[in-house]
N, C-alpha and C positions, 0 to 999 in steps of 0.2 A: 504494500500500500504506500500510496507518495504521500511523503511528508512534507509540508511548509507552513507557511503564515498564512493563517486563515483571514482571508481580509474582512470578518464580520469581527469576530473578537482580537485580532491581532495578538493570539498567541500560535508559538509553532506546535502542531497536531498533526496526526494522520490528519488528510483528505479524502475528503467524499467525492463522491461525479453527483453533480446536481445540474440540475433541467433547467435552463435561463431563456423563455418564462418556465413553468411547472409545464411535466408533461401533458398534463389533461387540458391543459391551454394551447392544443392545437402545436403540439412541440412533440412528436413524435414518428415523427417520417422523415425519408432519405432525406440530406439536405448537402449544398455545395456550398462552402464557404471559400470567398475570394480574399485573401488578406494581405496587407500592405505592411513593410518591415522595412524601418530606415538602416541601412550600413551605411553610416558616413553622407558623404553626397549621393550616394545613390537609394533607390528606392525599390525592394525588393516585392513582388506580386509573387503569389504563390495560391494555387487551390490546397483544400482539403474537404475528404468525403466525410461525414456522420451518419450511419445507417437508423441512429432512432432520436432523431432531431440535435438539439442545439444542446448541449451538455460542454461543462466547465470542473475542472479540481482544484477550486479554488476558495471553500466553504470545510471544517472540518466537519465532521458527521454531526456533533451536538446541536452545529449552530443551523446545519440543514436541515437537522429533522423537526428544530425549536421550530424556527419560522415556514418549515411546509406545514406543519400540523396547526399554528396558529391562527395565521394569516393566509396560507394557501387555500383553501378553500371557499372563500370567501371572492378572492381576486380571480378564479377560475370561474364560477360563479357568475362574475360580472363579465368577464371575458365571451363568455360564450350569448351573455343577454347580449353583448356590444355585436356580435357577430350574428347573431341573427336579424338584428337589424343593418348591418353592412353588407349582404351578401346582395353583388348586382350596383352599388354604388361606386360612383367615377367621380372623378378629380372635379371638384371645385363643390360637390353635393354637402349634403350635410346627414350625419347621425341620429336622429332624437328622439327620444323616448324619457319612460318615467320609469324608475323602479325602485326599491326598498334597498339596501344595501347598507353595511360596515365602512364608512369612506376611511375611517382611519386606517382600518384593516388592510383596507386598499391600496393606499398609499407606502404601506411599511409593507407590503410584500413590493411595490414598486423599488423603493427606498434599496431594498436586499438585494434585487437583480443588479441595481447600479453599483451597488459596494460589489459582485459580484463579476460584472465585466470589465468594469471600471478603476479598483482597488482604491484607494486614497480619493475622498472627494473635496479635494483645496484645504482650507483651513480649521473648516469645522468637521472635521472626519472623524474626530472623536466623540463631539457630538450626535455626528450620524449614524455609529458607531450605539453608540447608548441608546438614541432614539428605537431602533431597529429593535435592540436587545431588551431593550425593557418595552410591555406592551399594553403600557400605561402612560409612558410618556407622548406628550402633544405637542405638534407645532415645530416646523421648520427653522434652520438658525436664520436668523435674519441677513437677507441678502439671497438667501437660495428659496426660485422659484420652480416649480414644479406645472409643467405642462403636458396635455395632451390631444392627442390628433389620433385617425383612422389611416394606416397606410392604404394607397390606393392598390396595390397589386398582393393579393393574397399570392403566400409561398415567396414572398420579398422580407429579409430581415436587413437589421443593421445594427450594428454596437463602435461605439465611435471611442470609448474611454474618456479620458476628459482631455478636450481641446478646445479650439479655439477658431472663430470664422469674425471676418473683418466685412461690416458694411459700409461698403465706402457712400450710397447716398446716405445714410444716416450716420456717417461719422459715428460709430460707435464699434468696440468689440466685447462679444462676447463669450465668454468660459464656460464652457457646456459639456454637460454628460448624456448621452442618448442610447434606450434600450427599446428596439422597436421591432416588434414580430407581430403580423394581421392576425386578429383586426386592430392591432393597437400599440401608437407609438408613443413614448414618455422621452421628454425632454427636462432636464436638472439643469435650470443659471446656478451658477455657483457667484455671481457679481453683480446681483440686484438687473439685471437686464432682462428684456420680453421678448419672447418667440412671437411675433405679430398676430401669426395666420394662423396659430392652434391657440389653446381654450385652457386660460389655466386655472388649477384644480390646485392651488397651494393651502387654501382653505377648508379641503378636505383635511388635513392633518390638524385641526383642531378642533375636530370632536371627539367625545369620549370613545374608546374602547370598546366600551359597552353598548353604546348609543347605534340603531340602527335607521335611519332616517330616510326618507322618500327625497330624494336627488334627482333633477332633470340632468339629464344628460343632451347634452348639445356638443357635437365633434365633427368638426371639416374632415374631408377627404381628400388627404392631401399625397405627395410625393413620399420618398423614401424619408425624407427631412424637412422636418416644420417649420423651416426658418423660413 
């Protein structure tokens, strides 16, 4: 079994292989991953194959089986309402419906995919870090927003780690983490900045725990990336 630093609690442990999203969220079929690796000045492209979707060793067992049994069923849950309302929508539509749902719930099984593809999320990674792990605690550190969008092409993913895109007509940049598999993309600022064209749901991380509350859902149908 590989051993490292589990990037949810930041001790070194055996590794687990965990499902990024879970596999009942439509994360379990062949998949080609294209991937991009800097040596130096150059930039290396390489494929690779996964025969039971998108899977990572990068969670020890404790903290993956905490947060699927918590929060995963819940985010699956909503996954699948989000997709039965997406199936057959094209770029520029929109998502909308009403349903009952855990949004914090939601949110900290989001929160765990990002510490998971992502590792370190900027400054407050400790907090995000605690946030996750305890599942009682609410509310974002301030400066990091949380958004999301409908990818338009089901069987399209993307995981970006944490970077950075420059818009030059708005003079502004932004530090971003993104974890996105249809029907549903999440976008992390980590520097108080706004993804424009998707819909953000930072707000969902501050209700209780416990609190299950009727949420309209409204989500563009946008590209691989909500910027």
């Amino acid at each position: 079994m590989q051993t490292g630093e589990c990037r949810l609690c930041g001790k070194i442990r055996p590794l687990s292989v965990e499902h990024v999203p879970p596999e009942a969220a439509f994360n379990d079929a062949k998949v080609l991953f294209h991937r991009m690796r800097f040596n130096g000045p150059e930039v290396e492209r390489f494929a690779e194959e996964k025969t039971t979707g998108n899977s990572l060793t990068v969670l020890c067992q404790r903290c993956n089986n905490t947060t699927g049994r918590i929060y995963g069923g819940e985010y699956v849950n909503f996954v699948k309402e989000v997709a039965n309302h997406a199936y057959g929508r094209s770029h520029g539509e929109r998502v909308q419906f009403v349903t009952m749902t855990y949004p914090l719930r939601i949110v900290k099984q989001t929160v765990t995919m990002l510490c998971a593809t992502s590792g370190k999320l900027g400054p407050e990674t400790a907090y995000i870090r605690s946030f996750v792990k305890d599942r009682l605690k609410e509310g974002l550190p301030d400066g990091y927003r949380l958004f999301a969008f409908v990818p338009e092409v089901r069987g399209l993913g993307r995981t970006t780690g944490v970077g950075a895109f420059l818009s030059l007509e708005e003079k502004r940049v932004v530090i971003y983490s993104e974890t996105t598999w249809w029907p549903l993309g999440w976008i992390l600022t980590l520097n108080d900045e706004e993804i424009t064209r998707a819909v953000e749901v930072t707000g969902w991380a501050k209700y209780d725990f416990r609190t299950r509350r009727k949420i309209d859902v409204d989500l563009p149908v946008l590209s691989a990336r909500g910027d």
